[in-house]
C-alpha positions in Angstrom: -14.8 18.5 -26.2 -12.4 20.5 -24.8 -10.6 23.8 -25.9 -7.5 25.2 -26.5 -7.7 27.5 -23.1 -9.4 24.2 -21.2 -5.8 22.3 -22.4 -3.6 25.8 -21.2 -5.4 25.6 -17.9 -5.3 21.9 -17.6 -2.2 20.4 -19.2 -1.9 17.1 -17.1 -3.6 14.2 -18.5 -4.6 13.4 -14.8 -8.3 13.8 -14.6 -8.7 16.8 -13.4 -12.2 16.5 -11.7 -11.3 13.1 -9.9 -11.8 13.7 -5.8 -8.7 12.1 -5.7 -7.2 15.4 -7.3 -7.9 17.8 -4.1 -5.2 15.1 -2.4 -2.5 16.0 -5.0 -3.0 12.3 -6.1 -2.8 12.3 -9.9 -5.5 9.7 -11.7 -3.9 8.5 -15.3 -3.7 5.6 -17.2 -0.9 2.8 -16.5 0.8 4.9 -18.8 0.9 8.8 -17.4 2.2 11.2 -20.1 3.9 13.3 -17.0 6.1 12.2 -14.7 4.1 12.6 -11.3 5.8 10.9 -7.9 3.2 8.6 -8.3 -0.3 8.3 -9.4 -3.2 6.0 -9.1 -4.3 3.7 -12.4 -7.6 4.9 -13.7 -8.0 1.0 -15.3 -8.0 0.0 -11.2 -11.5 -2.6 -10.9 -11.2 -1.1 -7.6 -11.3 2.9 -6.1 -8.9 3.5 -3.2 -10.6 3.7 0.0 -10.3 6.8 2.0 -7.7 5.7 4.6 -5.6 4.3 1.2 -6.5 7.6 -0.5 -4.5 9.1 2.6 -1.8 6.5 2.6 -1.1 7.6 -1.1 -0.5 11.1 -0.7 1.5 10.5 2.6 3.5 8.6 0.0 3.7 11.0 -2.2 4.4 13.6 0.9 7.2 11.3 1.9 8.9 11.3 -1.4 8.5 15.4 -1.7 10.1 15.5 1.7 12.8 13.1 1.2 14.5 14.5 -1.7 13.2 17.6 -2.4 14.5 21.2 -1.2 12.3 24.4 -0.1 12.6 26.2 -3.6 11.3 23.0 -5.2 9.2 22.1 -2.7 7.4 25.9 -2.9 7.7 25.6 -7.4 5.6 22.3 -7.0 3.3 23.7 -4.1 2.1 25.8 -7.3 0.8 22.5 -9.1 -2.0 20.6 -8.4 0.7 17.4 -8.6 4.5 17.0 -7.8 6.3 15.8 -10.6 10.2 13.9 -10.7 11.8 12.1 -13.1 10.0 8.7 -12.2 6.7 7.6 -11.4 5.2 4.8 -9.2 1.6 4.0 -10.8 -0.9 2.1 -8.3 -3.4 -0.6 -9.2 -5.9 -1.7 -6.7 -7.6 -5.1 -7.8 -10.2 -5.5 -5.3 -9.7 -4.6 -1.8 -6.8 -5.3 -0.1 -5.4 -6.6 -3.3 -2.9 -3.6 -4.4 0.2 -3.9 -7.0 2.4 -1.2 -8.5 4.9 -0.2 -11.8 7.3 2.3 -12.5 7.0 4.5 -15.8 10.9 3.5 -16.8 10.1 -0.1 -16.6 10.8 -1.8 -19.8 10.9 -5.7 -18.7 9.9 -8.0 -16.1 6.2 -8.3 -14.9 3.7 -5.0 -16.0 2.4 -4.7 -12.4 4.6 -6.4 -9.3 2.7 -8.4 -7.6 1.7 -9.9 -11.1 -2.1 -9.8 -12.2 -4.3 -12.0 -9.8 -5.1 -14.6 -12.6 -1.1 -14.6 -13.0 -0.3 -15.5 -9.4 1.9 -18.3 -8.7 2.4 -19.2 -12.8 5.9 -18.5 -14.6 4.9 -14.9 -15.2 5.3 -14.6 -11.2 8.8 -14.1 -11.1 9.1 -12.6 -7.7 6.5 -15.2 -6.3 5.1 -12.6 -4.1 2.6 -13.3 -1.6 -0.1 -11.6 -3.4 -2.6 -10.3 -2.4 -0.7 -7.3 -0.7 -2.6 -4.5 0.7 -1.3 -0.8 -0.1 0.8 -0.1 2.5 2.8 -3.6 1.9 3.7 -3.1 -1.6 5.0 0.9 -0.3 6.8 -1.7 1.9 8.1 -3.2 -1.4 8.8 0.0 -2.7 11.1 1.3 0.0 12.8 -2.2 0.6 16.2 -3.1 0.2 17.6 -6.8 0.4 14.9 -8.3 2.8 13.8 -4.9 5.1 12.2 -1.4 4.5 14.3 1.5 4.8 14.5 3.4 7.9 13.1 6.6 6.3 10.1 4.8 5.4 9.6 3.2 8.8 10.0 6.4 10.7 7.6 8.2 8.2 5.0 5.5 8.9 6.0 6.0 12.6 5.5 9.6 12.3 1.9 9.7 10.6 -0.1 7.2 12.9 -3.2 8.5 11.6 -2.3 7.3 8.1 0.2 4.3 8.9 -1.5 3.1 12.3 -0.7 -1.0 12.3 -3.4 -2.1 15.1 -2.0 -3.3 18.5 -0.9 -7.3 18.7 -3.0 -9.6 20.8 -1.3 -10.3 24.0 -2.1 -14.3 25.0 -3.8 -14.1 28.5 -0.8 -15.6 30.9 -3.1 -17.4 33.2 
């Protein structure tokens, strides 16, 4: 049970211990009680894996860049999480199989792409090709009409370490 000074120290209702935490990655419920960029859905059947683990908090890094200045930028440098007025939850189902809510959602689908068991019924509204992996449903999240934005392509441009999409086979001309 925790105490009164554990609650001043810690008053997120991210877990606080989660490895996932030293990232700046927030892990809540579907539902987080703070408004974090994003965070990752405790409930997942499935734990990020490490390169995913990085590809979330380059998201969250992309976001903080994007529309935050340097005052704010330094305030939330001073939490363990950045915070907005949204937030993008993950889910992983298994591997390779990633979907994604916002907090201010209040129809539609829970989780876009729909629950695997919900695929391809009337529930699927979207009809997405699920399973996506993480990175395609960030694709998702940064599309408009049919294409990803440009700031989201040059970020994943920029962090090749985190984004790196492996080389296409060349046919052999002979």
């Amino acid at each position: 049970m925790s105490s009164s000074t554990d609650a001043a120290d810690w008053p997120y209702d991210a877990d606080r211990d989660d490895p996932l935490t030293a990232l700046r990655i927030p892990v809540t419920s579907a539902y987080p009680g703070w408004r974090y960029t994003a965070c990752f859905d405790r409930e997942s059947a499935a734990r990020p894996t490490d390169l995913e683990a990085q590809q979330l908090a380059s998201f969250i890094e992309e976001y903080r860049e994007h529309w935050f200045n340097d005052w704010y930028k330094a305030k939330l440098s001073q939490r363990p999480f950045d915070t907005d007025a949204k937030t993008v939850i993950f889910h992983k189902w298994a591997e390779g199989d990633w979907s994604y809510r916002r907090d201010s959602w209040e129809h539609g689908p829970f989780w876009v792409p729909v629950w695997p068991n919900l695929r391809g019924g009337e529930h699927d509204v979207k009809n997405w090709r699920a399973p996506l992996t993480l990175v395609q449903v960030m694709d998702r999240i940064h599309t408009i009409c049919d294409e990803p934005m440009k700031r989201w392509i040059d970020w994943k441009a920029a962090h090749p370490e985190v984004f790196a999409v492996p080389a296409l086979e060349v046919p052999d001309a002979g």
